[in-house]
Chimera marker file (.cmm) of the C-alpha trace (Angstrom):
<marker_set name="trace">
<marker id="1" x="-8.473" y="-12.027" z="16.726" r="1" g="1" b="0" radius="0.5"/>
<marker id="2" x="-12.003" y="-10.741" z="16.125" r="1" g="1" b="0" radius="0.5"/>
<marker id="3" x="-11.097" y="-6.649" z="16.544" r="1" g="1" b="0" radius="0.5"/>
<marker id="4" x="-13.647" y="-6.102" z="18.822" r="1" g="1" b="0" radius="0.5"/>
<marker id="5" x="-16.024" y="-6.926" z="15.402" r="1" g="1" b="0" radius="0.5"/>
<marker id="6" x="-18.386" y="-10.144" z="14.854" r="1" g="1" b="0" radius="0.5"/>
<marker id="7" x="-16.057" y="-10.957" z="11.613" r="1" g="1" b="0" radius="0.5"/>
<marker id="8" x="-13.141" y="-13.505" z="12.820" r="1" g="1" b="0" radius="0.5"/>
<marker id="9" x="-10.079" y="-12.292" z="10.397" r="1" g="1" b="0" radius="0.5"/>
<marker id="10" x="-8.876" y="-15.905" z="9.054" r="1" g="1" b="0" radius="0.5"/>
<marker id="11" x="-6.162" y="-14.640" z="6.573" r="1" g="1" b="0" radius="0.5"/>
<marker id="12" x="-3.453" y="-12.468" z="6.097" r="1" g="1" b="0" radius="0.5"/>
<marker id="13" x="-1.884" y="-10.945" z="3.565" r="1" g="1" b="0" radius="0.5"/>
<marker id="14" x="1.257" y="-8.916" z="1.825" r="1" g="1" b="0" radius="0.5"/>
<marker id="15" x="-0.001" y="-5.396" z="0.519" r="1" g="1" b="0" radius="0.5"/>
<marker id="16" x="2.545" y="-4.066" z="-2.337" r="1" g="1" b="0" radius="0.5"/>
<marker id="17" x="2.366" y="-0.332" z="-2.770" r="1" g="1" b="0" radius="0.5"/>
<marker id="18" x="2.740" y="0.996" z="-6.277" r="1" g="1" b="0" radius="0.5"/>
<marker id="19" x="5.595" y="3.133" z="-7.707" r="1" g="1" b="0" radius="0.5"/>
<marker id="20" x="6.115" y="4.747" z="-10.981" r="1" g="1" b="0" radius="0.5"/>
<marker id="21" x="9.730" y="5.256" z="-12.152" r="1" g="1" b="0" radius="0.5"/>
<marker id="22" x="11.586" y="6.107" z="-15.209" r="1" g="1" b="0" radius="0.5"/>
<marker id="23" x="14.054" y="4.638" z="-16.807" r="1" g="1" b="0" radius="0.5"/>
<marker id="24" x="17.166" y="6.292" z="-18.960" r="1" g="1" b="0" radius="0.5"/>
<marker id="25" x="15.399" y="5.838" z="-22.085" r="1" g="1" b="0" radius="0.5"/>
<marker id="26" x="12.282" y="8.046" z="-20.395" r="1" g="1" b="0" radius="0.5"/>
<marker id="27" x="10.083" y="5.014" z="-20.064" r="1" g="1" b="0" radius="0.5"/>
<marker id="28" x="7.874" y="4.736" z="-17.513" r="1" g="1" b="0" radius="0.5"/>
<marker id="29" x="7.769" y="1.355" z="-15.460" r="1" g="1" b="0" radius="0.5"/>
<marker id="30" x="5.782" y="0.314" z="-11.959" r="1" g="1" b="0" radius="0.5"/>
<marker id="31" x="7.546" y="-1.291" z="-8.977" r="1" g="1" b="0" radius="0.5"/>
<marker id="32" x="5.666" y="-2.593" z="-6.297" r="1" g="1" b="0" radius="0.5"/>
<marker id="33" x="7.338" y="-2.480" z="-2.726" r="1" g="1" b="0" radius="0.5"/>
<marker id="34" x="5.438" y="-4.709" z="0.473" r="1" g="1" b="0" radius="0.5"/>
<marker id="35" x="4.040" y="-1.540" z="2.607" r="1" g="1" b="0" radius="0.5"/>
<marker id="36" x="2.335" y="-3.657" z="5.169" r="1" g="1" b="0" radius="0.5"/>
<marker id="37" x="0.865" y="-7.588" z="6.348" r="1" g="1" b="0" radius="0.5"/>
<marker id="38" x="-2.553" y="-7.468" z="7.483" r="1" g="1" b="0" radius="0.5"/>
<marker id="39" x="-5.162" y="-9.532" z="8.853" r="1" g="1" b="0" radius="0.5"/>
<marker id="40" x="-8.594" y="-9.886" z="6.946" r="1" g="1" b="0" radius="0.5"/>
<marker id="41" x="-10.844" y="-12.375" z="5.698" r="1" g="1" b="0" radius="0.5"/>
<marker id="42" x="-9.958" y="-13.884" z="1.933" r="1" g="1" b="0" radius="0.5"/>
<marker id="43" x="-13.164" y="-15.581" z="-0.268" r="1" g="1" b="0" radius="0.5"/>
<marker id="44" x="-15.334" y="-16.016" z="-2.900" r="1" g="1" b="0" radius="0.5"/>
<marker id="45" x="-17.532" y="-13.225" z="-3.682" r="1" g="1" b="0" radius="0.5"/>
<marker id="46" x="-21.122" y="-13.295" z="-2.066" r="1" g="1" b="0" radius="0.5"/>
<marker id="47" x="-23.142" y="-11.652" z="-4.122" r="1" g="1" b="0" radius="0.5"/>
<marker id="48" x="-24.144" y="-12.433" z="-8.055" r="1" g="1" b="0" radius="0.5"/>
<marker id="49" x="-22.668" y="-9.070" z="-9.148" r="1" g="1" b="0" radius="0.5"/>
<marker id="50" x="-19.445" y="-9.286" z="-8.499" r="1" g="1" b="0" radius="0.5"/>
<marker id="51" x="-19.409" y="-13.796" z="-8.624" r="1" g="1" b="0" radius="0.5"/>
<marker id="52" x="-18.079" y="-15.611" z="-11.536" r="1" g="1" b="0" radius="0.5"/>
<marker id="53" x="-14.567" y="-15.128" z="-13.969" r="1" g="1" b="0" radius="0.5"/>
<marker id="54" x="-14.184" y="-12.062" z="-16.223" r="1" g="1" b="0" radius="0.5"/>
<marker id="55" x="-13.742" y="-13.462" z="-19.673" r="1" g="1" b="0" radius="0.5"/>
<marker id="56" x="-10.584" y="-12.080" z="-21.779" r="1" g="1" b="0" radius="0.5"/>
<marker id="57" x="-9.793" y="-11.919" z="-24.889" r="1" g="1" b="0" radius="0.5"/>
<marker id="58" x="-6.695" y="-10.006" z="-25.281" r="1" g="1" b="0" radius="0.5"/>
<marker id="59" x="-3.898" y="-10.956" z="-26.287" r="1" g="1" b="0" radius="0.5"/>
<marker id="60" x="-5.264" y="-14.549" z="-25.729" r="1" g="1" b="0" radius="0.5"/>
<marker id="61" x="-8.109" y="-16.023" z="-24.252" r="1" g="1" b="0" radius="0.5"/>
<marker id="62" x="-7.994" y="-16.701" z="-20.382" r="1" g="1" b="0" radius="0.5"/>
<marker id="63" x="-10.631" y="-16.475" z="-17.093" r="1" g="1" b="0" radius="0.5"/>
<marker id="64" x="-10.270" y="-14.099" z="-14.384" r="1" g="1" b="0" radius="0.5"/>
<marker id="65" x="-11.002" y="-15.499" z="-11.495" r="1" g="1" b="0" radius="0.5"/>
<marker id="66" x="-11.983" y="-12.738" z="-8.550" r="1" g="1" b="0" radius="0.5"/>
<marker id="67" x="-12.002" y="-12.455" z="-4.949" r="1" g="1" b="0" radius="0.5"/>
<marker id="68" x="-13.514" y="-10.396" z="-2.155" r="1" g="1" b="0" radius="0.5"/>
<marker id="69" x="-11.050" y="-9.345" z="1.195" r="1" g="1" b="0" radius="0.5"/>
<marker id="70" x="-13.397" y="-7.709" z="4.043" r="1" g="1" b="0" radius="0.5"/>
<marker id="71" x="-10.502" y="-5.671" z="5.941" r="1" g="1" b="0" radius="0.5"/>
<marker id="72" x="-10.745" y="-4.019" z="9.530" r="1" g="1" b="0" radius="0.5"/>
<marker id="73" x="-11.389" y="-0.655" z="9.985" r="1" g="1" b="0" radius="0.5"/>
<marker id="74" x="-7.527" y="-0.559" z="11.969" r="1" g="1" b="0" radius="0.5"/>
<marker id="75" x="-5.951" y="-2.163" z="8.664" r="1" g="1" b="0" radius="0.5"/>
<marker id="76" x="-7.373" y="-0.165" z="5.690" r="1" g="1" b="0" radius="0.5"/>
<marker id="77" x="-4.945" y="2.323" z="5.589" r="1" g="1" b="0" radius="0.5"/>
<marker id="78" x="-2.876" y="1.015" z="2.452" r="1" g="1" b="0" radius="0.5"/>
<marker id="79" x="-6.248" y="0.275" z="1.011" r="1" g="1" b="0" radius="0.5"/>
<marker id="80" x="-6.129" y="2.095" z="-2.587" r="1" g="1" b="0" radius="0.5"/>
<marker id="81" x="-6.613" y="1.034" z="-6.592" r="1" g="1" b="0" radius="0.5"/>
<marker id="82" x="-3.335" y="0.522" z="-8.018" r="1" g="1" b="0" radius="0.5"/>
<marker id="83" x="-2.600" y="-1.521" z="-5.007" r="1" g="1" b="0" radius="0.5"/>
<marker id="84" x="-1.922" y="-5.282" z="-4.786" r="1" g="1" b="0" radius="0.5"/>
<marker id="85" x="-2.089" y="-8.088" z="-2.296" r="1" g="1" b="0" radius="0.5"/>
<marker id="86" x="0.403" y="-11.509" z="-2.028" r="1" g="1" b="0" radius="0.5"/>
<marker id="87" x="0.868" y="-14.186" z="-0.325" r="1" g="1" b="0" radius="0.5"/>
<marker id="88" x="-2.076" y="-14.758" z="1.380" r="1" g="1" b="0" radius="0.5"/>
<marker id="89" x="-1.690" y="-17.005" z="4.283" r="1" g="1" b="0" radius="0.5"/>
<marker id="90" x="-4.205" y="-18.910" z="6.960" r="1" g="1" b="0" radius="0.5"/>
<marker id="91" x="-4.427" y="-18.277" z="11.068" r="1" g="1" b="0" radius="0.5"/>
<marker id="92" x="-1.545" y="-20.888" z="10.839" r="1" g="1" b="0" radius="0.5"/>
<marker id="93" x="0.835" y="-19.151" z="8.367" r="1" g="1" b="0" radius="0.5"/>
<marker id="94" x="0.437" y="-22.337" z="5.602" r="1" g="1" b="0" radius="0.5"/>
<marker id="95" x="0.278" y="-20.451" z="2.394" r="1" g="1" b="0" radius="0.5"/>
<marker id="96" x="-3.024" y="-20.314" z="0.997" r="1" g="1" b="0" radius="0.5"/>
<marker id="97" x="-2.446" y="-18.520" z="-2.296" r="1" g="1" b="0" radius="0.5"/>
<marker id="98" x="0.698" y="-16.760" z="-3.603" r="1" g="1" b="0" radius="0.5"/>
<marker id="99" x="-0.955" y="-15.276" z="-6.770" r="1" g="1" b="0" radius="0.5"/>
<marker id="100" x="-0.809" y="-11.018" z="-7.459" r="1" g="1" b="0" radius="0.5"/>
<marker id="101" x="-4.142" y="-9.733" z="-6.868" r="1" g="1" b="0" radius="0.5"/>
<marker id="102" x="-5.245" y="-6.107" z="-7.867" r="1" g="1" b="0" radius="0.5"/>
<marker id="103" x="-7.317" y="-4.067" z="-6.416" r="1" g="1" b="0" radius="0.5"/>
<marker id="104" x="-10.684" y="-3.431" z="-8.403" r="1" g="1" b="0" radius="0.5"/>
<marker id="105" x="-13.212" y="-2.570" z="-6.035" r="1" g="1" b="0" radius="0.5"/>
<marker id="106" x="-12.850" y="-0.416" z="-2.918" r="1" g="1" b="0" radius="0.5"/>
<marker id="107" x="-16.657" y="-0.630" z="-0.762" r="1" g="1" b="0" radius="0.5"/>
<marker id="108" x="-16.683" y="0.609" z="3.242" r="1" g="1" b="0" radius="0.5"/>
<marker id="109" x="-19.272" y="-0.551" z="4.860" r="1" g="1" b="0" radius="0.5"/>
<marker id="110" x="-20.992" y="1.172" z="8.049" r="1" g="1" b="0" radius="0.5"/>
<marker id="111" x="-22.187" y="0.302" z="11.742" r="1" g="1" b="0" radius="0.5"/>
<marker id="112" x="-25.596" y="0.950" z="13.167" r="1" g="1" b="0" radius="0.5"/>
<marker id="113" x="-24.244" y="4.642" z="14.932" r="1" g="1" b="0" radius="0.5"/>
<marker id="114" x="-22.346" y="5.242" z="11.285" r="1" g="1" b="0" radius="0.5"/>
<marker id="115" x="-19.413" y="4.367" z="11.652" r="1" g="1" b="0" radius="0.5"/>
<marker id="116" x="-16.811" y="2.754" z="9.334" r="1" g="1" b="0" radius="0.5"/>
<marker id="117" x="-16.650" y="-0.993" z="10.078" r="1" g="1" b="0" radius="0.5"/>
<marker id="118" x="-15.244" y="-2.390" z="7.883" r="1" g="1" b="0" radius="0.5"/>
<marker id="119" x="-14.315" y="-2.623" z="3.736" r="1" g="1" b="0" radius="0.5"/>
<marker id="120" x="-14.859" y="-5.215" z="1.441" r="1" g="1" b="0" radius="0.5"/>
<marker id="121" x="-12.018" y="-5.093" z="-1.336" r="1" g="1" b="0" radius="0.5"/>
<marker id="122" x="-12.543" y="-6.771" z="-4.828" r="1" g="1" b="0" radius="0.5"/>
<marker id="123" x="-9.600" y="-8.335" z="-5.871" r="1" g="1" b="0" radius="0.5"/>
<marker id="124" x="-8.876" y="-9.803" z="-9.572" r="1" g="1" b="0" radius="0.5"/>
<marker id="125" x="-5.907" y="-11.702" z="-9.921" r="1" g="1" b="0" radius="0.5"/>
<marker id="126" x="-3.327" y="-10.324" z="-12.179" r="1" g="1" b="0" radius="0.5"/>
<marker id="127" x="-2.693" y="-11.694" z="-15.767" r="1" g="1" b="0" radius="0.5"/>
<marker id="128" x="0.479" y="-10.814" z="-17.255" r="1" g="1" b="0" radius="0.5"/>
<marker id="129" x="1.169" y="-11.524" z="-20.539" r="1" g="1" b="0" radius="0.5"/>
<marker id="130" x="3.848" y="-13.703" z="-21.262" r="1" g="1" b="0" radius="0.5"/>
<marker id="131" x="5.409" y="-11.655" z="-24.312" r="1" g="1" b="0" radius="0.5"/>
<marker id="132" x="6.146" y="-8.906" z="-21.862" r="1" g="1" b="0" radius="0.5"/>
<marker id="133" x="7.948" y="-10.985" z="-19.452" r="1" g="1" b="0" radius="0.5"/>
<link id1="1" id2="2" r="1" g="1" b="0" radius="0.2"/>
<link id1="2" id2="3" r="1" g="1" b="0" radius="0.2"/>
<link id1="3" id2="4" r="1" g="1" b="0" radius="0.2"/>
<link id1="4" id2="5" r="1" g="1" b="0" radius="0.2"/>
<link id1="5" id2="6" r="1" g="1" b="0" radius="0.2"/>
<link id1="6" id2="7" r="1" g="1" b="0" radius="0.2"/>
<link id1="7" id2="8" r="1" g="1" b="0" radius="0.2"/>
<link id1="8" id2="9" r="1" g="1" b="0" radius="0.2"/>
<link id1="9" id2="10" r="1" g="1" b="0" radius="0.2"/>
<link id1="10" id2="11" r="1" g="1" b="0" radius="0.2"/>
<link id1="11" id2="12" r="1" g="1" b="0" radius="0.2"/>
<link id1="12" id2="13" r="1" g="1" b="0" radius="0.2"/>
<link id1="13" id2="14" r="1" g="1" b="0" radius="0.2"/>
<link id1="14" id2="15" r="1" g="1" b="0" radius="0.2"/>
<link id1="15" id2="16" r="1" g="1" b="0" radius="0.2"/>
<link id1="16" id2="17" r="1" g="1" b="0" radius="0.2"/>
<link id1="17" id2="18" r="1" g="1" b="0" radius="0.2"/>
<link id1="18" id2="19" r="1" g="1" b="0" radius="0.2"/>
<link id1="19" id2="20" r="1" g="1" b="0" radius="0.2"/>
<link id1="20" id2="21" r="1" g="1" b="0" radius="0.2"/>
<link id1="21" id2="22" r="1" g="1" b="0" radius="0.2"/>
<link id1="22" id2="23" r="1" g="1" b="0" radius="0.2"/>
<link id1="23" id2="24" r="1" g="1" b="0" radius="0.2"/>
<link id1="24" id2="25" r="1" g="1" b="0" radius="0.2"/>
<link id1="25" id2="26" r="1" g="1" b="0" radius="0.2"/>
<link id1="26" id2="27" r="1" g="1" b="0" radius="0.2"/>
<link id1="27" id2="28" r="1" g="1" b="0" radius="0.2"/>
<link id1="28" id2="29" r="1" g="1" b="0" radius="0.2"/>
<link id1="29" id2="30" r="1" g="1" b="0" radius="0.2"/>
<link id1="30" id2="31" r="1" g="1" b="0" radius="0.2"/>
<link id1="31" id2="32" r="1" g="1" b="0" radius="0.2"/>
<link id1="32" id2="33" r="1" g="1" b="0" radius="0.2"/>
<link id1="33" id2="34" r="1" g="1" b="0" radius="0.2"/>
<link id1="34" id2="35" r="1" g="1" b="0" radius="0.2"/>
<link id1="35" id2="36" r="1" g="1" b="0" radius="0.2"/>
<link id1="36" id2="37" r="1" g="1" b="0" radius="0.2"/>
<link id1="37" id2="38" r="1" g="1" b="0" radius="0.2"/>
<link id1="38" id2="39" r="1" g="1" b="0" radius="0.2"/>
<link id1="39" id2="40" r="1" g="1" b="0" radius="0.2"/>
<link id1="40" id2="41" r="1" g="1" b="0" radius="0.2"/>
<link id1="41" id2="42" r="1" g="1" b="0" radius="0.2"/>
<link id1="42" id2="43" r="1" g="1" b="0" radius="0.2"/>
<link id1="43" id2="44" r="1" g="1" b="0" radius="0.2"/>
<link id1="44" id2="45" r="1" g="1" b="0" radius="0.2"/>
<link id1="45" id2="46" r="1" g="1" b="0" radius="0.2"/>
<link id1="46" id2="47" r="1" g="1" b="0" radius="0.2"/>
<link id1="47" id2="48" r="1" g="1" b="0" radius="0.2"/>
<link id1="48" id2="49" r="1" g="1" b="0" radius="0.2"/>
<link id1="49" id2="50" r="1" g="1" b="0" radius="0.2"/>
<link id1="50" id2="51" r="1" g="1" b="0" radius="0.2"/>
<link id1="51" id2="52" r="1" g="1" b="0" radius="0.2"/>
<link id1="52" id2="53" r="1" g="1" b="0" radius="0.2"/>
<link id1="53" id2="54" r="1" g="1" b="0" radius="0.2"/>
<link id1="54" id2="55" r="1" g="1" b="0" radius="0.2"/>
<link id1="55" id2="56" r="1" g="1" b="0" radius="0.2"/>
<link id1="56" id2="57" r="1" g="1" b="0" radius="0.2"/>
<link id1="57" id2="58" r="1" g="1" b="0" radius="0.2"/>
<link id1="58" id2="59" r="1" g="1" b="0" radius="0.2"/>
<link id1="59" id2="60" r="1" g="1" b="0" radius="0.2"/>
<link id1="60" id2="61" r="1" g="1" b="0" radius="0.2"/>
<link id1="61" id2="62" r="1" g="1" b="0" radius="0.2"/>
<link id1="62" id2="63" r="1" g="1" b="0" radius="0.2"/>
<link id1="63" id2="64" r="1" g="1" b="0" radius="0.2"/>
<link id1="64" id2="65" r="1" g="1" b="0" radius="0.2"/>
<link id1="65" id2="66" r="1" g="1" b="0" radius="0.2"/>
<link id1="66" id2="67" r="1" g="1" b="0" radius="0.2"/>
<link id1="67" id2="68" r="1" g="1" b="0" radius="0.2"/>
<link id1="68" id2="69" r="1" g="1" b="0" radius="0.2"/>
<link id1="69" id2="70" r="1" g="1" b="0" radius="0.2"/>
<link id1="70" id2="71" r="1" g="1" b="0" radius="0.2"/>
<link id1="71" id2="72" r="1" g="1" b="0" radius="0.2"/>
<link id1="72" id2="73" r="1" g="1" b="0" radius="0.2"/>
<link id1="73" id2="74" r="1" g="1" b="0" radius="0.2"/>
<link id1="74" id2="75" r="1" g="1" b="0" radius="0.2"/>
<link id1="75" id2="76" r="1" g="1" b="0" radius="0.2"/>
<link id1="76" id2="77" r="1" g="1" b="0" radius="0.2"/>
<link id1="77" id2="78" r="1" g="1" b="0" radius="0.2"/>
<link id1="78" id2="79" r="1" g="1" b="0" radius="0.2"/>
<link id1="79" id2="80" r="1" g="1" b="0" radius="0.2"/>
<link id1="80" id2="81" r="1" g="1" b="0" radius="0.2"/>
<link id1="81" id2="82" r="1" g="1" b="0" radius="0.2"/>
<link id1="82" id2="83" r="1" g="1" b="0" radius="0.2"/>
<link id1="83" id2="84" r="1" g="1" b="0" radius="0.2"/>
<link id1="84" id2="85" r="1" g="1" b="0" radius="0.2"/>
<link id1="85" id2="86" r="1" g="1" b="0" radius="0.2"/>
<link id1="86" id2="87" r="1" g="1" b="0" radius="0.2"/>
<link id1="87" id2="88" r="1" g="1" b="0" radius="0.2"/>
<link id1="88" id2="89" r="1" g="1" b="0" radius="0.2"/>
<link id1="89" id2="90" r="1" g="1" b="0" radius="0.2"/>
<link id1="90" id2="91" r="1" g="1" b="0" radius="0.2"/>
<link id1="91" id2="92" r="1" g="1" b="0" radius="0.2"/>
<link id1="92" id2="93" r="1" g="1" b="0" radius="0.2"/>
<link id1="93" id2="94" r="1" g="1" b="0" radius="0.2"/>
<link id1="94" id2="95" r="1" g="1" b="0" radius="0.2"/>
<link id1="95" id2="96" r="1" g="1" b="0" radius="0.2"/>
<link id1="96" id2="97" r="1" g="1" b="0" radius="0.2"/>
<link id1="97" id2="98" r="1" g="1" b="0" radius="0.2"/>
<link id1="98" id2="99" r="1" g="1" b="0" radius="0.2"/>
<link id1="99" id2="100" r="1" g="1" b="0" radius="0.2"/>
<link id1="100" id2="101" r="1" g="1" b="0" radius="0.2"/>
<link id1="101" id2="102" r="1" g="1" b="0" radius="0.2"/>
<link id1="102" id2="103" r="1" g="1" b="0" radius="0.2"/>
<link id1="103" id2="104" r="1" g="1" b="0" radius="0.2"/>
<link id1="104" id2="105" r="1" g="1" b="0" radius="0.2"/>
<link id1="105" id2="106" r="1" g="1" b="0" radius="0.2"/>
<link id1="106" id2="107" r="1" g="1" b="0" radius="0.2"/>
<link id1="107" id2="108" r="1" g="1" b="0" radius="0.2"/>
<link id1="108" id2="109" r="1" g="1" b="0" radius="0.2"/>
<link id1="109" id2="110" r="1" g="1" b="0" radius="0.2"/>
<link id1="110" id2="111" r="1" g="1" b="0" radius="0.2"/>
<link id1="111" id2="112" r="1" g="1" b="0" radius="0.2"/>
<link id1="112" id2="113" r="1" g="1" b="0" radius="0.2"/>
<link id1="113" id2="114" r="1" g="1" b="0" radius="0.2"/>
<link id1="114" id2="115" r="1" g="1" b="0" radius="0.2"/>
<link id1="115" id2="116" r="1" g="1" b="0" radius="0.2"/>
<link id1="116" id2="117" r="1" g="1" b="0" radius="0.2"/>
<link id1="117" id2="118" r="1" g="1" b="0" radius="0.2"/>
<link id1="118" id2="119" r="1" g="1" b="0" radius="0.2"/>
<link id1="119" id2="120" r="1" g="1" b="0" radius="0.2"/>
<link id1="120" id2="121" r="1" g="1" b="0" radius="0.2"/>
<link id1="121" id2="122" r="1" g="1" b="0" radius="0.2"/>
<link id1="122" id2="123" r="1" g="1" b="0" radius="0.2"/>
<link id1="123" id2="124" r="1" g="1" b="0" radius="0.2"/>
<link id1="124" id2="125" r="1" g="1" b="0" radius="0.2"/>
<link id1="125" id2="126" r="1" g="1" b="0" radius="0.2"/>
<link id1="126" id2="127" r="1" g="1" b="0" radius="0.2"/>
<link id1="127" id2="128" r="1" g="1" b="0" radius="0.2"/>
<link id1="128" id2="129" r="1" g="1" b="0" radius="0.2"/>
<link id1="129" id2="130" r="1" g="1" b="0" radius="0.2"/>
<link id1="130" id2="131" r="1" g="1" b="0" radius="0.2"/>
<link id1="131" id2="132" r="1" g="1" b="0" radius="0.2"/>
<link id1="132" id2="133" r="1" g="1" b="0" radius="0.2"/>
</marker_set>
């Protein structure tokens, strides 16, 4: 499961596309509708720039933990901000994490003849707060 790449694509995931709507009252209000399940490779980030927890402080206090997904070339196509991934699952469909995760950072990276290999995604995992719920 390699896609013809050196990167062995562990994980897979649930990408959720999106949608505004309005209600009767004129309100806008986002759905999200599963688009796609794709294979890619789900960890910590690697470098010190984009490492560590965001710290919040509205409307209370709480850490922000964020991830990096390197995605094949072949599955990038429902790769966009406003995005989100679930459910991500291992190479033997045990859950691994069923948090929301946005999309924050969007970085393709090139081969040797310049080519798109592949793109590392930031993810941040999505905080809603509970007085909205």
């Amino acid at each position: 499961m390699a896609s013809k790449t050196y990167f062995h694509f562990t994980h897979k995931g649930d990408i959720y596309k999106k949608t505004t709507s309005t209600n009767a009252a004129g309100q806008k209000y986002a759905t999200y509708t599963k688009v796609d399940t794709i294979s890619f490779q789900f960890q910590a980030p690697s470098t010190s720039t984009s490492s560590g927890d965001e710290r919040r402080l509205t409307p209370y206090q709480d850490n922000v933990p964020k991830f990096e997904a390197i995605v094949p070339k072949k599955s990038d196509a429902n790769i966009a901000y406003g995005n989100r991934f679930e459910n991500i699952k291992d190479r033997y469909n045990t859950l691994v994490d069923n948090s929301i995760y946005e999309i924050v950072g969007i970085q393709p990276k090139f081969s040797f003849n310049g080519k798109k290999h592949h793109t590392v995604v930031t993810l941040r995992r999505v905080v809603e707060s509970e007085w909205l719920m």
